[in-house]
C-alpha positions in Angstrom: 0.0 168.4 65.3 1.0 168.1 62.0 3.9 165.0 60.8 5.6 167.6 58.8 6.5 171.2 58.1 6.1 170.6 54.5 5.0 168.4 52.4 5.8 167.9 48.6 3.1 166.0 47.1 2.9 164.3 43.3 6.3 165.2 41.8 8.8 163.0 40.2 11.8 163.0 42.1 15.2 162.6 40.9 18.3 162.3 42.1 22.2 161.3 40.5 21.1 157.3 40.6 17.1 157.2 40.4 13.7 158.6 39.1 10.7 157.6 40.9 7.6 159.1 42.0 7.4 160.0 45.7 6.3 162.9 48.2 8.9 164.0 50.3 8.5 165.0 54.2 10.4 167.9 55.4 10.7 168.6 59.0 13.6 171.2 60.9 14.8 171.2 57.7 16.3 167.7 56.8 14.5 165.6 54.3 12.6 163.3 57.3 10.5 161.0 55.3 10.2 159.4 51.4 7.1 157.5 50.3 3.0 158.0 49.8 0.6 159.2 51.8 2.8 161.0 54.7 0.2 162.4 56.2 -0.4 166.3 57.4 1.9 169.1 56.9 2.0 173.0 57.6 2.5 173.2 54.2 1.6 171.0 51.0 3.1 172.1 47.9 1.8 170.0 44.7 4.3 169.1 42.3 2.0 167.0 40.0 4.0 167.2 36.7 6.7 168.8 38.2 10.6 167.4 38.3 11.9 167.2 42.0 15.5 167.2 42.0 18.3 168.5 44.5 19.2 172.0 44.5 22.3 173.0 42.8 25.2 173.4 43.9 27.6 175.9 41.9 30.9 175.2 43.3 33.1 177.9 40.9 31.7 181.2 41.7 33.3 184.5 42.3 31.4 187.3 44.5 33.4 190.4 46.4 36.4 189.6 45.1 39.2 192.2 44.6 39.3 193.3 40.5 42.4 195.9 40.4 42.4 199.5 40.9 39.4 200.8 39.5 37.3 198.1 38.8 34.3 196.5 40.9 32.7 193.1 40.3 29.0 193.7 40.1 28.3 191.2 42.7 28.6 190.9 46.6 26.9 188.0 48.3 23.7 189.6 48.5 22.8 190.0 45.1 25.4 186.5 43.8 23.2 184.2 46.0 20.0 185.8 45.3 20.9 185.4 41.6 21.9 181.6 42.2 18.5 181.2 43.7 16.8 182.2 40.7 18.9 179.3 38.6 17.8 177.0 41.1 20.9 176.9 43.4 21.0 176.5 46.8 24.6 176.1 47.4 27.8 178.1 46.4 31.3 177.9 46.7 33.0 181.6 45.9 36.7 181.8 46.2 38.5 184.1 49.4 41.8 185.5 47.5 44.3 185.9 49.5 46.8 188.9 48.2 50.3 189.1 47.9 51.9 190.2 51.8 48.1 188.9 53.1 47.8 185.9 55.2 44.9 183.5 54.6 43.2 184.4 58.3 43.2 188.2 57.2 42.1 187.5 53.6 39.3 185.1 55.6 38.7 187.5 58.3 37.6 190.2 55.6 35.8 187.9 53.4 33.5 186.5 55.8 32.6 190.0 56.7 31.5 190.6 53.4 28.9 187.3 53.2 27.7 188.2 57.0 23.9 188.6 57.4 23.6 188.1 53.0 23.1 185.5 51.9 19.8 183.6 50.5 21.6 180.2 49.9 24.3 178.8 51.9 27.8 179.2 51.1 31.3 177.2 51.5 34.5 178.8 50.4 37.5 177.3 48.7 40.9 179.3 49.1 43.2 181.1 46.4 47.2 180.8 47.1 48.6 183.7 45.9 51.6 183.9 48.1 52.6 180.3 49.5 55.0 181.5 52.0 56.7 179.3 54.5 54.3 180.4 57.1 50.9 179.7 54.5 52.7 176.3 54.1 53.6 175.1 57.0 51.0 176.3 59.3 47.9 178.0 57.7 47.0 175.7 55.2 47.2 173.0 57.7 45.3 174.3 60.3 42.8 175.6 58.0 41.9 172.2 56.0 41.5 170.9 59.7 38.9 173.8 60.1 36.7 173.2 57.0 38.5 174.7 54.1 39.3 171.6 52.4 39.9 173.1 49.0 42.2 175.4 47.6 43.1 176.6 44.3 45.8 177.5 42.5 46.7 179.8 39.4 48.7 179.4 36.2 48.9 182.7 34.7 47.6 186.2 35.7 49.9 188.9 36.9 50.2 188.9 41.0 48.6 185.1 40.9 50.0 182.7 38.9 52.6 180.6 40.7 56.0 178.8 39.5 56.2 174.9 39.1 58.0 174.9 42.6 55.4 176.8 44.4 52.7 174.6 42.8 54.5 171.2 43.8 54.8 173.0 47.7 50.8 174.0 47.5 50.3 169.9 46.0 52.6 168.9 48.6 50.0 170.4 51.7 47.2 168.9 49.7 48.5 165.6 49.5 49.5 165.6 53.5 46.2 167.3 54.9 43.9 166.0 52.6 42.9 169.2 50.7 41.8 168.8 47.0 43.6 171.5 45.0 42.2 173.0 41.9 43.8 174.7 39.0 43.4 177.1 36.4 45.5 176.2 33.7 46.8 178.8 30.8 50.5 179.2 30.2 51.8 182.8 32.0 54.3 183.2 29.9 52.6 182.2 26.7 50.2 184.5 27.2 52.0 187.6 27.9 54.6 187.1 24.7 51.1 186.8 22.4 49.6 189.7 24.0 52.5 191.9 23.5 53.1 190.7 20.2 49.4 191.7 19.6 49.7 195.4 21.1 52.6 196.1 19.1 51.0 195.1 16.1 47.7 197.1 16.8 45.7 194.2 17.9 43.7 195.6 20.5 40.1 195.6 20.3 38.0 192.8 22.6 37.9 190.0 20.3 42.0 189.7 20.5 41.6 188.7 23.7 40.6 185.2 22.7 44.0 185.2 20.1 46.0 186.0 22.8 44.9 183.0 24.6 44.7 180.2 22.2 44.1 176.2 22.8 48.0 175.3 23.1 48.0 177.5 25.9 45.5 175.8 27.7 46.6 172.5 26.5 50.2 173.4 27.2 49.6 174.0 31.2 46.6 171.3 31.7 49.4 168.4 30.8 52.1 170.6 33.0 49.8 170.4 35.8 48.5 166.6 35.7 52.7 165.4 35.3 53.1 168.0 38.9 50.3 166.3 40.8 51.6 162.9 39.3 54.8 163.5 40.8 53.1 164.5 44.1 50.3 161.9 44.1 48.0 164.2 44.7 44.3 164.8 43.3 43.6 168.0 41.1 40.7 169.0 39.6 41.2 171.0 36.1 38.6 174.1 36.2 36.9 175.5 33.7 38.5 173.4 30.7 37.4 175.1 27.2 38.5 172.5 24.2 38.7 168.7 22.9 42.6 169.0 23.8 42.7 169.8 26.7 40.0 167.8 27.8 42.0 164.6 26.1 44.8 165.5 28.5 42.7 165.1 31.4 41.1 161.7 29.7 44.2 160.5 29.2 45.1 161.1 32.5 42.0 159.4 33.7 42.7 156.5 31.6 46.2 155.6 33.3 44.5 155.5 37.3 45.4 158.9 37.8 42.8 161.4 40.1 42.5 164.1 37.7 38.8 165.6 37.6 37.5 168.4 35.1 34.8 170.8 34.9 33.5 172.5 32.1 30.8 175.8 31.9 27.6 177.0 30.1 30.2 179.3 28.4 31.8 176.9 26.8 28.8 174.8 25.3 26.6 177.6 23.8 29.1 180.6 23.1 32.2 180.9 20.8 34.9 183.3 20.1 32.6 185.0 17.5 31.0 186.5 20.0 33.7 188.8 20.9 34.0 190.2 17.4 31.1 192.6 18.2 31.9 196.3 17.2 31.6 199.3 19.4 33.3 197.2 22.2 30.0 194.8 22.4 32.6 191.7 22.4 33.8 192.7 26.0 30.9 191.3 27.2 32.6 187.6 26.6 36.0 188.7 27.6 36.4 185.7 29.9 39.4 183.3 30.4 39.6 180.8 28.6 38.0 182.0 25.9 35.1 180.5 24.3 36.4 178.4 21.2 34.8 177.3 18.1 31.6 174.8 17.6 34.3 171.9 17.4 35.4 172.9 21.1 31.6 173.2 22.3 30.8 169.7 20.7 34.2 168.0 22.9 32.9 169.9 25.8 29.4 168.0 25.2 31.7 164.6 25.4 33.0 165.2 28.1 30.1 165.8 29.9 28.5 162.6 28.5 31.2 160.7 29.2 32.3 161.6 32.5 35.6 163.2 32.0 33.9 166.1 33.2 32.1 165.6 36.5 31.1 169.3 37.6 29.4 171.9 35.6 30.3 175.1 37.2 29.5 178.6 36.0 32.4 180.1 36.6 30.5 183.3 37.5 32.5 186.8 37.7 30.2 189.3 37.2 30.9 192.8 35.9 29.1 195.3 34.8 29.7 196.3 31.0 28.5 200.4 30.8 30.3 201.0 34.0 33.4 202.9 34.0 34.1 200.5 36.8 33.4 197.8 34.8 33.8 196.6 31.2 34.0 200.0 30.0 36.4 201.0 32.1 38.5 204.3 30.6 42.0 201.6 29.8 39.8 199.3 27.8 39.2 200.9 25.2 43.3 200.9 24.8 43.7 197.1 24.7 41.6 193.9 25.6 44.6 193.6 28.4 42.6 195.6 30.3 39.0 194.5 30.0 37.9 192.8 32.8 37.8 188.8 32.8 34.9 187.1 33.5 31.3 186.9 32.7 27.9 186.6 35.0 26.4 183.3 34.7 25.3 181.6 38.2 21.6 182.1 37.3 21.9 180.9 33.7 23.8 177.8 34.6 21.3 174.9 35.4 18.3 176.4 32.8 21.5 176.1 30.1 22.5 172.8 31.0 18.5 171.4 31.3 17.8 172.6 28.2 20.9 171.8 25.3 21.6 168.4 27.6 18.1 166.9 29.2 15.5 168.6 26.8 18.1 168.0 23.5 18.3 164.3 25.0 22.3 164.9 25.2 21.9 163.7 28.9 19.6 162.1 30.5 17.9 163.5 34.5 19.9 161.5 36.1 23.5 163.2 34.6 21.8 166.5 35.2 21.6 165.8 38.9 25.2 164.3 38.9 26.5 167.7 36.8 24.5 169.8 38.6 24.4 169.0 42.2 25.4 165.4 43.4 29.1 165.5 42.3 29.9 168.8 43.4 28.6 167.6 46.7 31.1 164.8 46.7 34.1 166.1 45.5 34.3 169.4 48.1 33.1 167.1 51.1 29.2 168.5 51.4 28.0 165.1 50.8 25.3 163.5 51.9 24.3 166.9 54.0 24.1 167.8 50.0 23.7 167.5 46.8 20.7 164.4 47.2 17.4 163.7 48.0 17.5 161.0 50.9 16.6 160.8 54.6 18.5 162.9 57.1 20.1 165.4 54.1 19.1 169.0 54.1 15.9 169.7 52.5 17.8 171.7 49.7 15.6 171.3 46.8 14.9 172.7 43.2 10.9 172.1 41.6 11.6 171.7 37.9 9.1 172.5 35.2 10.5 170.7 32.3 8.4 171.8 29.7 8.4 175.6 30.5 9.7 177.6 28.0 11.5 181.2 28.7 14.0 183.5 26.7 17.1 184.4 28.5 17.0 188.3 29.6 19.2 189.9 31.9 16.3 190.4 33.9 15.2 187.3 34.5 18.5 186.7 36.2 18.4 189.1 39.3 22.1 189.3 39.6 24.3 192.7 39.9 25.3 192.9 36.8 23.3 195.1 34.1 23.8 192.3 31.1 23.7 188.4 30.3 26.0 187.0 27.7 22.9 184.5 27.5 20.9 187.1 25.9 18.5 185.6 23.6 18.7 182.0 23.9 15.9 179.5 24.3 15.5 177.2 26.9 12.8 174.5 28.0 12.6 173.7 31.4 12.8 176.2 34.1 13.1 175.9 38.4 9.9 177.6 39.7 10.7 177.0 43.3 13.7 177.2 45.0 14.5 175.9 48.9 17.3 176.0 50.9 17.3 173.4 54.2 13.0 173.5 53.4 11.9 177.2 53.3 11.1 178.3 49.7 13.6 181.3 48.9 12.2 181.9 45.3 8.8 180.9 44.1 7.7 181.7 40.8 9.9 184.3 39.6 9.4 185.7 42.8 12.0 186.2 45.7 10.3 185.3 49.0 13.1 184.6 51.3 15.0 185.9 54.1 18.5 187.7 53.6 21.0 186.2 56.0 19.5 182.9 56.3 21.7 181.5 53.9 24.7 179.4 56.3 28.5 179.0 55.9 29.1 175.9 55.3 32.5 174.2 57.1 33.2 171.1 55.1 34.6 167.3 55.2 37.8 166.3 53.5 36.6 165.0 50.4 37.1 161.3 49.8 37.8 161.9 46.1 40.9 163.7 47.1 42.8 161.3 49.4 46.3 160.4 47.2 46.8 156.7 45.4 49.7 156.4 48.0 51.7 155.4 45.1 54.7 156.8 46.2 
């Protein structure tokens, strides 16, 4: 009988500390053995010249999520993880919104009916608070931490979401006592609604006014606000999808002075800028996402943050719509005012080809980063790891085949996601996943989708050591 069910023979293997050449023995999908000459397997799969790495994990992803009256996000579960496979992903972390007058057991209850029996990659799901009520507070959130949902997060603006100082220091306050890691987005309310209207009034309304109406100090503004409310609480935050140099130097600074402040930036933010919303005929919905993409200043202090470690997840922040869809971009208000595009753009399968090739084939970062970015600190920070986010003995046999010298054009349909356009369109990249496996059977190989829907797990995860408090105070 054969050692192994698989066997990958003759790659270089990769992972957030090392690069070394080794074959890797899968068996009941865990990674069972590391070294040379392993012996027989059911399957050999030759990875001579090939890059061996973990398989991403994408842990700011939005899939079935409720979009307002009207509108539809052009990806369930099915068609999200399948995309994510074809980036190279293996792991996802979408977001279960709770709704105003909803308890987090109904919004759960509904949103694991939705991934049941369709996904290709496993999937873990963080919580949104959008109605901390004394009940959420004091006995939800509690008992759900202690079943697995160790991260919630937590809203600065948007109508219906965005919570007051005193309901973000009670959400902090359940994170710091349960162990939860809390994670914010961070744009002024306020500030944002006085711009808009001040931009509808004056006739401001076309796509590329939605990045005017959210400008840097607005993000700056509420990234400080919310580092001095978990400073006050002592409790770890991480900073999502941060756009800019200044807001990024707030989280730095924070850094700098002991505080447990992480950040995470996206492929948005590195390769597109607010230009691209200036196109006519309503092309520059497209990029209506929040925040905006900046200027090529803004990319290049993304870039060091990434180098440097102030950012330590690369998410894509994918929330899909389609754009020549009444439902979708297009929708019949639109056309009335940017207020009612819809935000957010599809990017889960363009993620890790972006980041391989402006950081590891540019020489930006080296492998090992990329694994870090990628994979290994997402693992970490939402407690996955080890099970995730590595190559070693006993951790799942999630794993993404590189070819770093293969060269492709971004096309939507390359992408194999729900929506019906990339805001990638166009761009070069070098280096490219050809085979994708989740817990060792190949799910895509070669542009080609060979796994199983429904074979993709919920995941139910540790508390994460990276957000126990400084117990400072």
């Amino acid at each position: 009988m054969p050692s192994f069910d698989t066997i990958i023979r003759g790659g270089t293997v990769a992972t957030a500390a090392d690069t070394f050449a080794c074959d890797i023995g899968i068996r009941d999908g865990l990674i069972a053995a590391l070294g040379r000459d392993l012996g027989d397997a059911d399957r050999v799969i030759d990875a001579t010249g090939l890059l061996v790495l973990p398989g991403g994990i994408d842990s700011h992803v939005h899939f079935a999520q409720p979009s307002g009256p009207g509108i539809v996000m052009a990806d369930g579960f099915e068609s999200g993880t399948r995309s994510a496979a074809f980036g190279g992903n293996t792991t996802v972390l979408p977001f279960c919104v709770q709704q105003k007058g909803q308890t987090l057991r109904e919004a759960l209850k509904a949103y694991h009916a939705e991934a049941h029996g369709q996904c290709y990659v496993d999937v873990s799901f963080h919580l949104v608070i959008a109605d901390p009520t004394d009940q959420v507070l004091g006995q939800e959130l509690p008992a759900l931490v202690e079943d697995g949902y160790t991260s919630f997060k937590v809203f600065m603006t948007y109508e219906g979401m965005a919570l007051s100082d005193m309901e973000m220091l009670q959400v902090m306050s359940v994170a710091r006592r349960t162990g939860a890691l809390v994670m914010i987005h961070a744009e002024n309310f306020d500030a944002i609604r006085f711009l808009v209207d001040k931009l509808e009034r004056e006739g401001h309304v076309a796509p590329r006014y939605h990045a005017v109406s959210r400008p840097i100090p607005v993000e700056r503004e509420a990234t400080h606000r919310a580092i001095s409310l978990a400073e006050l609480v002592d409790v770890p935050i991480m900073i999502v999808h941060v756009s800019n140099g200044e807001a990024m130097e707030e989280i730095r600074r924070a850094q700098a002075k002991g505080l447990k402040v992480y950040g995470e930036t996206c492929p948005q933010y590195l390769v597109l800028t607010e230009k691209d919303l200036e196109g006519l005929n309503m092309e520059g919905a497209k990029y209506v996402c929040s925040p905006p993409p900046r200027d090529k200043d803004s990319q290049e202090a993304c870039w060091r943050g990434l180098e440097t470690g102030v950012f330590s997840v690369f998410s894509s922040d994918h929330c899909p719509f389609r754009y020549d869809d009444p439902a979708g971009k297009l929708n019949p208000k639109s056309r009335t005012s940017f207020r009612w595009v819809p935000n957010g753009i599809p990017g889960v399968a363009a993620r890790l080809p972006i980041l391989f090739s402006e950081g590891v084939s540019k020489g930006r970062i080296d492998l090992n980063r990329f694994v870090a970015l990628s994979a290994t600190n997402h693992a970490k920070t939402y407690g996955l790891y080890p099970r995730k986010g590595t190559i070693a003995i006993g951790s799942d046999a999630d794993i993404a085949i590189w070819d770093p010298e293969r060269r492709r054009t971004l096309t939507h349909d390359l992408l194999k996601d729900g929506s019906d356009y990339t805001p990638y369109e166009g761009i070069e990249i070098t280096g490219w996943p050809v085979v994708t496996m989740v817990r060792g059977r190949i799910v895509v190989q070669d542009g080609e989708l060979v796994g199983e829907k429904g074979f993709g797990a919920y995941l139910a995860r540790e508390k994460s050591p990276y957000a126990a408090p400084r117990r400072e105070f």
